[in-house]
N, CA, C and O atoms as a MOPAC input file, in Angstrom:
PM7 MOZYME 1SCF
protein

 N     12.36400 1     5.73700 1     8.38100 1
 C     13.62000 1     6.32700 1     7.97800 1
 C     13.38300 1     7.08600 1     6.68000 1
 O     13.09600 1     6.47200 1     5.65300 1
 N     13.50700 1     8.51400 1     6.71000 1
 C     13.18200 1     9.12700 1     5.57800 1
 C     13.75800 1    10.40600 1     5.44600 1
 O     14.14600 1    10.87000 1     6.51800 1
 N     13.93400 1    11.12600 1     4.43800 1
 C     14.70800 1    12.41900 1     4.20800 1
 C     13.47400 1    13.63700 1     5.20900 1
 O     12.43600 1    13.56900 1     4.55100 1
 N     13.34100 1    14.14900 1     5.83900 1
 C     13.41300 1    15.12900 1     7.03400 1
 C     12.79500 1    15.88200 1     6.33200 1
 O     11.58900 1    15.65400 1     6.22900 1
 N     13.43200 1    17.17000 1     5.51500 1
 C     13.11600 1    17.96900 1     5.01300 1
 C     12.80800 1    17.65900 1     3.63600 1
 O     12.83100 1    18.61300 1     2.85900 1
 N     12.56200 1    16.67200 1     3.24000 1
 C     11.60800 1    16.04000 1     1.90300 1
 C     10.18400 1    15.90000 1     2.67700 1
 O      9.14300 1    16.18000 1     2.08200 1
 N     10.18100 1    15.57800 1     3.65600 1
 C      9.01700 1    15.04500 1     4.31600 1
 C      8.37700 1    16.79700 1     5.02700 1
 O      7.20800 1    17.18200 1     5.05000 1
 N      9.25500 1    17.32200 1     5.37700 1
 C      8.32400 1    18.72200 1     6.03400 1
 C      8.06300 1    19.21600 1     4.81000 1
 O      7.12800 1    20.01500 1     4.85400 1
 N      8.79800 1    18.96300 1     3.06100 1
 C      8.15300 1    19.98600 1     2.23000 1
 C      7.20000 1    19.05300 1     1.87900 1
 O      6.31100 1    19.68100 1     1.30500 1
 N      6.99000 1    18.16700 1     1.91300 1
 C      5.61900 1    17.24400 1     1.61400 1
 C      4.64300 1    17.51300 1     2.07500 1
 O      3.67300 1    17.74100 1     1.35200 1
 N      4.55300 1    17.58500 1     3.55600 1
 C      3.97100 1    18.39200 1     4.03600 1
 C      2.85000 1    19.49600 1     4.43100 1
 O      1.77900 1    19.52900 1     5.03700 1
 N      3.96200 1    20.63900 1     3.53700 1
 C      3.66200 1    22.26300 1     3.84200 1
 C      3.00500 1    22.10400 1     2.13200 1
 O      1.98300 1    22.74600 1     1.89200 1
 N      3.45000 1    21.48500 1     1.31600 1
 C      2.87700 1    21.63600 1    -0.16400 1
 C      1.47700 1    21.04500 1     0.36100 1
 O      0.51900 1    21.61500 1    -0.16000 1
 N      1.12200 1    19.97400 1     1.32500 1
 C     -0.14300 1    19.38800 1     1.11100 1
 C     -1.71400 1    20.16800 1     1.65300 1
 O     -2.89300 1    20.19500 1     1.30200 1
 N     -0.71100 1    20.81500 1     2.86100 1
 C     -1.05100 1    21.92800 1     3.86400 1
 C     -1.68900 1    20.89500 1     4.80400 1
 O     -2.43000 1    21.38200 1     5.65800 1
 N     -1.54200 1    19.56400 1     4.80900 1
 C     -1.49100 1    18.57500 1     5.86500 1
 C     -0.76500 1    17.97200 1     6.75900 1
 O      0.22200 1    17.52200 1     6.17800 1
 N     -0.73500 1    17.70700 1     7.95600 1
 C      0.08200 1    16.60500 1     8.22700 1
 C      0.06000 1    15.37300 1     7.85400 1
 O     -0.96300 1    14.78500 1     7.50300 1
 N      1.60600 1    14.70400 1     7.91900 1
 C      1.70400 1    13.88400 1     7.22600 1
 C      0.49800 1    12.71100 1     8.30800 1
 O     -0.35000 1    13.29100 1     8.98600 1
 N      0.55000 1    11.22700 1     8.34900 1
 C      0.57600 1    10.20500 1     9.18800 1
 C      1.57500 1     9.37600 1     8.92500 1
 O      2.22700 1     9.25200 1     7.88800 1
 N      1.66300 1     8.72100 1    10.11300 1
 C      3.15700 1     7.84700 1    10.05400 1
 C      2.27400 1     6.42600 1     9.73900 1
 O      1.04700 1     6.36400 1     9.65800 1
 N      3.35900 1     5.16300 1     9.56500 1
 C      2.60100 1     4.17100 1     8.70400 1
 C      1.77000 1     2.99000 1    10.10100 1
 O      1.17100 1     1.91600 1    10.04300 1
 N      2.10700 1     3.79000 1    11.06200 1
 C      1.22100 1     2.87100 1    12.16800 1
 C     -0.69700 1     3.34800 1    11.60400 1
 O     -1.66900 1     2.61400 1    11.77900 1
 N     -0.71300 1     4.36800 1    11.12000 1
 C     -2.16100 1     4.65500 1    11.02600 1
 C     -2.99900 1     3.99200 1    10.16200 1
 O     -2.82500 1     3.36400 1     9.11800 1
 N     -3.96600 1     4.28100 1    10.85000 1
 C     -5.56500 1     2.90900 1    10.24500 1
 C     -6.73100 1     4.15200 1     9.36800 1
 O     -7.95700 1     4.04000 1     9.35700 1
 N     -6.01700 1     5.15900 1     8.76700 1
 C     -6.87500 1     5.92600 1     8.26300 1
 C     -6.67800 1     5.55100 1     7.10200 1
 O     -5.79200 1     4.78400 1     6.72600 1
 N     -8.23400 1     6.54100 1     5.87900 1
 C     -8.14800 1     5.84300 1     4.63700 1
 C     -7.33900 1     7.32500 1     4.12200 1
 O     -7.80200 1     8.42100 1     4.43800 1
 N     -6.10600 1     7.18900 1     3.31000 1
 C     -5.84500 1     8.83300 1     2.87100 1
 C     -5.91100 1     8.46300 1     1.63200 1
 O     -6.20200 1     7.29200 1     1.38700 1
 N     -5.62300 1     9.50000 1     0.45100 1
 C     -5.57400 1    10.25400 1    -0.73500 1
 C     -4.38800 1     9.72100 1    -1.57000 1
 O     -4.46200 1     9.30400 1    -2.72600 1
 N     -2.83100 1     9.83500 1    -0.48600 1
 C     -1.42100 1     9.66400 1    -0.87200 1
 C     -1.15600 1     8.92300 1     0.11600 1
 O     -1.47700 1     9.13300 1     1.28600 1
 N     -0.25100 1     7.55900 1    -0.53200 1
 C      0.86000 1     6.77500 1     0.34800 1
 C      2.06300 1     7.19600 1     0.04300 1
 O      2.43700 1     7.09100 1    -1.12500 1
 N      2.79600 1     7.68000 1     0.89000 1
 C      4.44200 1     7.99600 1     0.56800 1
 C      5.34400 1     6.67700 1     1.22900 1
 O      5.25700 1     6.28500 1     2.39300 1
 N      6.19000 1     6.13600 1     0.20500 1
 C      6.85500 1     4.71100 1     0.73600 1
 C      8.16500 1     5.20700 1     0.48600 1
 O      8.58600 1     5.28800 1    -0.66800 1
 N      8.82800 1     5.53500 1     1.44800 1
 C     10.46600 1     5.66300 1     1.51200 1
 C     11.30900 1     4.04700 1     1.30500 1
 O     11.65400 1     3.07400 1     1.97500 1
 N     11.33100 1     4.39400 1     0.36100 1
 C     11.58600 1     2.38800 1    -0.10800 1
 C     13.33700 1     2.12400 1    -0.63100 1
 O     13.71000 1     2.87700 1    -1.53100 1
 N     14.10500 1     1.36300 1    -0.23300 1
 C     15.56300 1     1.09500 1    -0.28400 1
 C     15.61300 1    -0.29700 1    -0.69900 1
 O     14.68400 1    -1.05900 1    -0.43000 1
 N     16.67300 1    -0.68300 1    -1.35600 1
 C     16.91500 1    -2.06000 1    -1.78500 1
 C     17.09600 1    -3.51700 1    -0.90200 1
 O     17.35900 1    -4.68900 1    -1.17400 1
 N     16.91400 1    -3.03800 1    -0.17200 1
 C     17.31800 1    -4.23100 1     1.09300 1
 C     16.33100 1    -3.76900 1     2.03000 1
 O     16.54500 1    -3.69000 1     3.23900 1
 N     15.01800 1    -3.40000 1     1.34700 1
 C     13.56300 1    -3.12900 1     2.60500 1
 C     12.74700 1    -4.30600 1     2.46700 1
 O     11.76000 1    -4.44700 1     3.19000 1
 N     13.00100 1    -4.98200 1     1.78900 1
 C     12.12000 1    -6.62700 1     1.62600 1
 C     11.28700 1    -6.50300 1     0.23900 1
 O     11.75200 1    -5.97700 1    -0.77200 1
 N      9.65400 1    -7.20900 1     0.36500 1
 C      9.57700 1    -7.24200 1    -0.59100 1
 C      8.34600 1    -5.98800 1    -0.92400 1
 O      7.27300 1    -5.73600 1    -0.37700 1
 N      9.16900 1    -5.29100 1    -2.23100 1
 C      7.98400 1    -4.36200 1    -2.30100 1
 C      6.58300 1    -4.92300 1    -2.82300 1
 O      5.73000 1    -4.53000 1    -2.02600 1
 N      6.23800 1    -5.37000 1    -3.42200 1
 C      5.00900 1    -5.79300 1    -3.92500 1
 C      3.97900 1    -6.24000 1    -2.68800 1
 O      2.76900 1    -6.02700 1    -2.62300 1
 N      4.90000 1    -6.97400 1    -1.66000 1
 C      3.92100 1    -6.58600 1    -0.41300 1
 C      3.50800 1    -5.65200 1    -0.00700 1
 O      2.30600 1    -5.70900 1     0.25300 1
 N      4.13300 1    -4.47700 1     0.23600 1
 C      4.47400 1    -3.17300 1     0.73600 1
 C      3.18700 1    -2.54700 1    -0.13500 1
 O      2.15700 1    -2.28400 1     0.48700 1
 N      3.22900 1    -2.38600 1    -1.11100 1
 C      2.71100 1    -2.19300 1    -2.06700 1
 C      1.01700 1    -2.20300 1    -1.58300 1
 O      0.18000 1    -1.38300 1    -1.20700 1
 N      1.10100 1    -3.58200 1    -1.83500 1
 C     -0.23500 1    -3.75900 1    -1.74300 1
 C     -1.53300 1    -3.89900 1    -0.14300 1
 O     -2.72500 1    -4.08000 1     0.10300 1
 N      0.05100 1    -3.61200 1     0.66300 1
 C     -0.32100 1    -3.47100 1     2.25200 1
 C     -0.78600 1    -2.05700 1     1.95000 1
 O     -1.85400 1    -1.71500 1     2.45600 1
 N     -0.22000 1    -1.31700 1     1.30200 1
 C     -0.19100 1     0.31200 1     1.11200 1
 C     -1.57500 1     0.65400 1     1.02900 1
 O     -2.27600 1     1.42600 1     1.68200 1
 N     -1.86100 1    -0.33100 1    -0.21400 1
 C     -3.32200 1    -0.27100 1    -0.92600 1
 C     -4.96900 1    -0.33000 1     0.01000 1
 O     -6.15800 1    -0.24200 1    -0.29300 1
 N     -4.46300 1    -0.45600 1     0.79700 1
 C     -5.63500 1    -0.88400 1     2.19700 1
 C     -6.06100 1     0.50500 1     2.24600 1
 O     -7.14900 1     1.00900 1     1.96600 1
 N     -4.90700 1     1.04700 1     2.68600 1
 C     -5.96200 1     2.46100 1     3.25200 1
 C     -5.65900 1     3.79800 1     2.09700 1
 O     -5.39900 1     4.96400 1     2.39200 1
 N     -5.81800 1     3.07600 1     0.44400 1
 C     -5.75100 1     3.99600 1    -0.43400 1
 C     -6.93200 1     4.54600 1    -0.78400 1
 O     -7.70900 1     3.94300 1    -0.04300 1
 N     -7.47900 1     5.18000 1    -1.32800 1
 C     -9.14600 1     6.05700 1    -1.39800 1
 C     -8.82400 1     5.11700 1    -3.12900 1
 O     -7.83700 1     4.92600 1    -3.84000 1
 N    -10.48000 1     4.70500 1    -3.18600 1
 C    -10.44700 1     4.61100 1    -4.58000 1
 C     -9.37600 1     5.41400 1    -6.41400 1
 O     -8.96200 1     4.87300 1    -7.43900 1
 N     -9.37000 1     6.54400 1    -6.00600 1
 C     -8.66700 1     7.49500 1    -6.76000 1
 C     -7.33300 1     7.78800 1    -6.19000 1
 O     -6.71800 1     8.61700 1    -6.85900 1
 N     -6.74000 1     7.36800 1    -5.19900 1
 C     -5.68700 1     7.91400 1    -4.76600 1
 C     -4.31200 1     7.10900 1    -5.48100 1
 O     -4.43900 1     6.12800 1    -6.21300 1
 N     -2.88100 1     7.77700 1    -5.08600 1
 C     -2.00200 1     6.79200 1    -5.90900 1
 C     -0.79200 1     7.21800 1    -4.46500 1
 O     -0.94500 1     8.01900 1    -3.54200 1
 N      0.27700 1     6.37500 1    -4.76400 1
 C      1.42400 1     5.71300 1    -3.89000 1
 C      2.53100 1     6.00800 1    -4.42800 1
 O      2.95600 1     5.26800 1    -5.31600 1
 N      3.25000 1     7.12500 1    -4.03800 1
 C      5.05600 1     7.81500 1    -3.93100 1
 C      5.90600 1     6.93100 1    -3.65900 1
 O      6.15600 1     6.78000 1    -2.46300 1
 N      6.69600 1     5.97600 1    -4.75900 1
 C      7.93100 1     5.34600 1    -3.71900 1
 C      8.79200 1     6.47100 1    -4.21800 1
 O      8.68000 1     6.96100 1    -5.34100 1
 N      9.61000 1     6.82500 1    -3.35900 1
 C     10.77600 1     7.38300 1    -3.26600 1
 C     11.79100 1     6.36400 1    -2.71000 1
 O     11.60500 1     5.68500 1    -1.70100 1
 N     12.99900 1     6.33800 1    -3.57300 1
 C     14.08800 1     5.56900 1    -3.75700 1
 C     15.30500 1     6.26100 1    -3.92300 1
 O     15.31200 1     7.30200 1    -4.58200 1
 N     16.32200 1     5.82500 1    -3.41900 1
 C     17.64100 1     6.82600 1    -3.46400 1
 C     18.57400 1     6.85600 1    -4.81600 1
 O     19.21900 1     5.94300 1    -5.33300 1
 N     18.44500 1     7.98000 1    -5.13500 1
 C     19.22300 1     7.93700 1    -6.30400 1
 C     20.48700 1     7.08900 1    -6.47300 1
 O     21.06600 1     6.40500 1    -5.63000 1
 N     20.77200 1     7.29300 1    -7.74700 1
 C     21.85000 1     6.40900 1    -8.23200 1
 C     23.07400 1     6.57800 1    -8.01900 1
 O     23.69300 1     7.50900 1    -8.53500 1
 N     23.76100 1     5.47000 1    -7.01100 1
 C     24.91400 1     6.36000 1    -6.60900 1
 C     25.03400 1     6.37300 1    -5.01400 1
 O     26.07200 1     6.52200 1    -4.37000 1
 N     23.61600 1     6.16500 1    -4.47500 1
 C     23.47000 1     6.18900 1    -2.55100 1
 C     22.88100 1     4.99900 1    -2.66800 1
 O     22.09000 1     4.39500 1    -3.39300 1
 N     23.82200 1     4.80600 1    -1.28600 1
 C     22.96100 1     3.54000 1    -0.67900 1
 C     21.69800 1     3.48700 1    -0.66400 1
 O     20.94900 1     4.45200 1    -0.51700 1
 N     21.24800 1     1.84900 1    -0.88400 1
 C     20.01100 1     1.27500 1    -1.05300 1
 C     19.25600 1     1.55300 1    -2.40000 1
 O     18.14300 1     1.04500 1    -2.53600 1
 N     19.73100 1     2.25200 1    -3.30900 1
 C     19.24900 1     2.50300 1    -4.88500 1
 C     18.94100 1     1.36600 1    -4.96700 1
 O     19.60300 1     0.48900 1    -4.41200 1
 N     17.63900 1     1.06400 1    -5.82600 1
 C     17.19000 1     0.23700 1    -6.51600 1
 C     16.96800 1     0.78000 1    -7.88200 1
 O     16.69400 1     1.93900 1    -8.19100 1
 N     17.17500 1    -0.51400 1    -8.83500 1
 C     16.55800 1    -0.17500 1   -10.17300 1
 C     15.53800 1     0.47200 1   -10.59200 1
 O     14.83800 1     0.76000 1    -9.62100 1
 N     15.01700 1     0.91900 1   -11.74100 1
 C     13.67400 1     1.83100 1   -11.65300 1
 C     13.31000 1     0.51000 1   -12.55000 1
 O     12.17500 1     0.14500 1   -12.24500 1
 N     13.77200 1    -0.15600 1   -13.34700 1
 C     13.26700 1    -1.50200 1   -13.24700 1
 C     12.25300 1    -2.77900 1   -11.86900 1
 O     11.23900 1    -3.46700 1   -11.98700 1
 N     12.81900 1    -2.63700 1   -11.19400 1
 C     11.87700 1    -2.87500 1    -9.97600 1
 C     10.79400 1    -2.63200 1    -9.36900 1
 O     10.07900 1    -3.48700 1    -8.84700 1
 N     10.59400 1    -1.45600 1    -9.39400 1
 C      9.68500 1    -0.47200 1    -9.17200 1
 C      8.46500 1    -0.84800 1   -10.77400 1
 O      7.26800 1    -1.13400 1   -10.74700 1
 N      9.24800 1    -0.71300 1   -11.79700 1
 C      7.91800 1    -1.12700 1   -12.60000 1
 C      7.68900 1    -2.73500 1   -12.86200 1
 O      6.64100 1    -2.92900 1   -13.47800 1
 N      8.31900 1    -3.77600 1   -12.58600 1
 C      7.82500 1    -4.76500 1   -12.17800 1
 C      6.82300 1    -4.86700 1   -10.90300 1
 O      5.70100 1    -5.32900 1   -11.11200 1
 N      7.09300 1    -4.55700 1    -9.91500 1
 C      6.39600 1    -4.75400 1    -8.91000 1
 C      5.05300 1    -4.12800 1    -8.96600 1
 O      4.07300 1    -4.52900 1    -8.33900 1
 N      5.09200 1    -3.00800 1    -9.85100 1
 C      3.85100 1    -1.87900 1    -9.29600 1
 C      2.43900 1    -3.08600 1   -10.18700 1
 O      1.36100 1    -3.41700 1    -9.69300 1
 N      2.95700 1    -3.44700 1   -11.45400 1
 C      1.72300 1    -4.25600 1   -12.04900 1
 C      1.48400 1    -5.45700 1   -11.30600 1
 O      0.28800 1    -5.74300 1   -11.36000 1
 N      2.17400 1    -6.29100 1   -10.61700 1
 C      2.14100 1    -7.45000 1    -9.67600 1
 C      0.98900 1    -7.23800 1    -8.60900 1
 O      0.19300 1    -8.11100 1    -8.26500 1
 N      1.03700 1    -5.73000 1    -8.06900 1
 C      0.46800 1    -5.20700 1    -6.67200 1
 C     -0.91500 1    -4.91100 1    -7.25800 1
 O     -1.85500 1    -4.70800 1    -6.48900 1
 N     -1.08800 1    -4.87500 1    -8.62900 1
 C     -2.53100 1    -4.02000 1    -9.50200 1
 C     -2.31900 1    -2.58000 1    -9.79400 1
 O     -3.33700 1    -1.89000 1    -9.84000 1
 N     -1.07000 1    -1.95800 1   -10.01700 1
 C     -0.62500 1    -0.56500 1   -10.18100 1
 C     -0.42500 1    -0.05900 1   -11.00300 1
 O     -0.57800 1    -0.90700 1   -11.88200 1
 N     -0.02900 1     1.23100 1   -11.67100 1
 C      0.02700 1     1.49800 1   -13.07700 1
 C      1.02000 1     2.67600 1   -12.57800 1
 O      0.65800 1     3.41800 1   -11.66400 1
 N      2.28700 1     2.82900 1   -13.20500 1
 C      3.40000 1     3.48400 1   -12.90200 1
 C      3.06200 1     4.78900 1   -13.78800 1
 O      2.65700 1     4.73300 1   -14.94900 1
 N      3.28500 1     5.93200 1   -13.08200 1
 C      3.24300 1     6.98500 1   -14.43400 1
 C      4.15000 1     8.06500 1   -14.29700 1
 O      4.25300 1     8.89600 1   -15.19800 1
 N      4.62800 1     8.11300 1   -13.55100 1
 C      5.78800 1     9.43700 1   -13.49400 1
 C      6.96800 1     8.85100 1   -12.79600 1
 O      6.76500 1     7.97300 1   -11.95700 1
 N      8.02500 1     9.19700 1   -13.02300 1
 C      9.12400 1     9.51400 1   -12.22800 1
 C     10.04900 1    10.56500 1   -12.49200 1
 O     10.47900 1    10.97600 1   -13.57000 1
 N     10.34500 1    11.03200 1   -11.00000 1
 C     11.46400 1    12.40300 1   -10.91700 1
 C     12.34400 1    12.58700 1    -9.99900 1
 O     12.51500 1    11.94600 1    -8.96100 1
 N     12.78000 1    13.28400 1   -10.31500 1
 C     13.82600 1    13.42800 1    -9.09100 1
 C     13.48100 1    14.54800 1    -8.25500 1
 O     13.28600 1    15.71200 1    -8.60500 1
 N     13.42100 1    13.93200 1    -6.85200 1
 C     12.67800 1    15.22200 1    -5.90400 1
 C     13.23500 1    15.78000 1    -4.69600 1
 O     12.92700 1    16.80300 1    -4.08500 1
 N     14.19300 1    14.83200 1    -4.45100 1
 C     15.26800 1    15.65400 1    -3.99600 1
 C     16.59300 1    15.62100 1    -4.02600 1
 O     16.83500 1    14.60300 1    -4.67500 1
 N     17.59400 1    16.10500 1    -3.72500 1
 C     19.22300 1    15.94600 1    -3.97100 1
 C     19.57700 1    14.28600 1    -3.81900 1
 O     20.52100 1    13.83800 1    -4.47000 1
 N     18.96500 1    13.60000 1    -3.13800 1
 C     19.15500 1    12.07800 1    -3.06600 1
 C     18.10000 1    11.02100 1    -2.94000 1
 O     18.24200 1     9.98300 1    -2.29400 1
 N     16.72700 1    11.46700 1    -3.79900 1
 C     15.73400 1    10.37400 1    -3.78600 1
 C     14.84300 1    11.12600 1    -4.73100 1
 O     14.42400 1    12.28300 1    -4.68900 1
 N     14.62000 1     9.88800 1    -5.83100 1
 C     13.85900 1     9.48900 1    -6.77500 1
 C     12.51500 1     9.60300 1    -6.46500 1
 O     12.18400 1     8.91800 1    -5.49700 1
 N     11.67200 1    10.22900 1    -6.96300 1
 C     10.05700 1     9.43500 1    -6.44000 1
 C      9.56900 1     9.05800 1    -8.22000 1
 O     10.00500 1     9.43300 1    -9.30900 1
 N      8.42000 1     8.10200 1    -7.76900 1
 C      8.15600 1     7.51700 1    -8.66800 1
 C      6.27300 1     6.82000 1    -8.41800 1
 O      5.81100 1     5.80100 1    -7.90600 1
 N      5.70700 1     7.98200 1    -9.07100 1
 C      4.20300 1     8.06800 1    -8.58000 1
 C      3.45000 1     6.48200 1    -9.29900 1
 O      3.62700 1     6.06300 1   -10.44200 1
 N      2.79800 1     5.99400 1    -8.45500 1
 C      1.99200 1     4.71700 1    -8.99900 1
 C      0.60100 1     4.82000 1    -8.51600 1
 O      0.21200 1     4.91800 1    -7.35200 1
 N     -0.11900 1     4.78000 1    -9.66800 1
 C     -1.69500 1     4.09000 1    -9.46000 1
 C     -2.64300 1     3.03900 1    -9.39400 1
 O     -2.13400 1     2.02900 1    -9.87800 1
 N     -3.71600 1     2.85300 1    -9.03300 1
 C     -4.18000 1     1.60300 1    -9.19500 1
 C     -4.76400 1     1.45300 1   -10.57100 1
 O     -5.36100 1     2.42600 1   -11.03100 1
 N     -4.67500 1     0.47400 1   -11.20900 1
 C     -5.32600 1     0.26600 1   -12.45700 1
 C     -6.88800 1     0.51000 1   -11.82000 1
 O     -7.38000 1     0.44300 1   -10.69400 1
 N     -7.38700 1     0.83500 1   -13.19300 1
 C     -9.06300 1     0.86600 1   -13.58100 1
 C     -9.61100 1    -0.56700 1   -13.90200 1
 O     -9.25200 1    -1.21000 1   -14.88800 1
 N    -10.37100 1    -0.93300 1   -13.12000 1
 C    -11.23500 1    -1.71300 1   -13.41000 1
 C    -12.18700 1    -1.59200 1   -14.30000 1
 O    -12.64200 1    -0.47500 1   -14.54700 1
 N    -12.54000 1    -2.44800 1   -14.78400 1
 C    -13.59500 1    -2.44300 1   -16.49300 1
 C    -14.74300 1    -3.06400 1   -15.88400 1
 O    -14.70300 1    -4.15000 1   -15.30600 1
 N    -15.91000 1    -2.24600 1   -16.05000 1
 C    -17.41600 1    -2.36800 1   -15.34700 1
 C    -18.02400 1    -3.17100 1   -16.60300 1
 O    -19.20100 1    -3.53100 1   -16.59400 1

């Protein structure tokens, strides 16, 4: 369940197709269309993390404030350090959903 035309400009900016979350490939970007009553993210999260590329990072997009299923942006940065993540941007990306880019922390060699 996800905004349509958030997802075709995702897309056409990547000059890829997307994959839907049945796939067993390793990609670059996880995009998580994530709502307050989707369970628990920190699972999600770190299910995400399976088929993340060493360098890659994970889009939740969340519905702004005001539409159903908004969650706190409090949430989102609890959970992301729980999963091993490091939160670094958030924006608003389209007329009704938040994204909010997360990485994996660096490990110390």
């Amino acid at each position: 369940d996800c905004d349509s035309d958030l997802r075709a400009a995702l897309a056409s900016k990547s000059g890829t197709p997307l994959l839907g979350s049945e796939s067993q490939e390793v990609v670059d970007t996880v995009v998580l269309w994530w709502r307050e009553d989707d369970g628990d993210l920190v699972d999600e999260l770190v299910d995400a993390l399976t088929f993340l590329t060493e360098d890659g990072d994970i889009w939740v997009l969340n519905p702004k404030v005001g539409i159903d299923g908004h969650m706190e942006p409090g949430d989102i940065q609890d959970a992301a350090p729980t999963a091993g993540l490091t939160q670094t941007i958030s924006f608003v990306a389209a007329p009704q959903w938040t994204a909010t880019r997360l990485v994996p922390r660096k490990s110390k060699k």
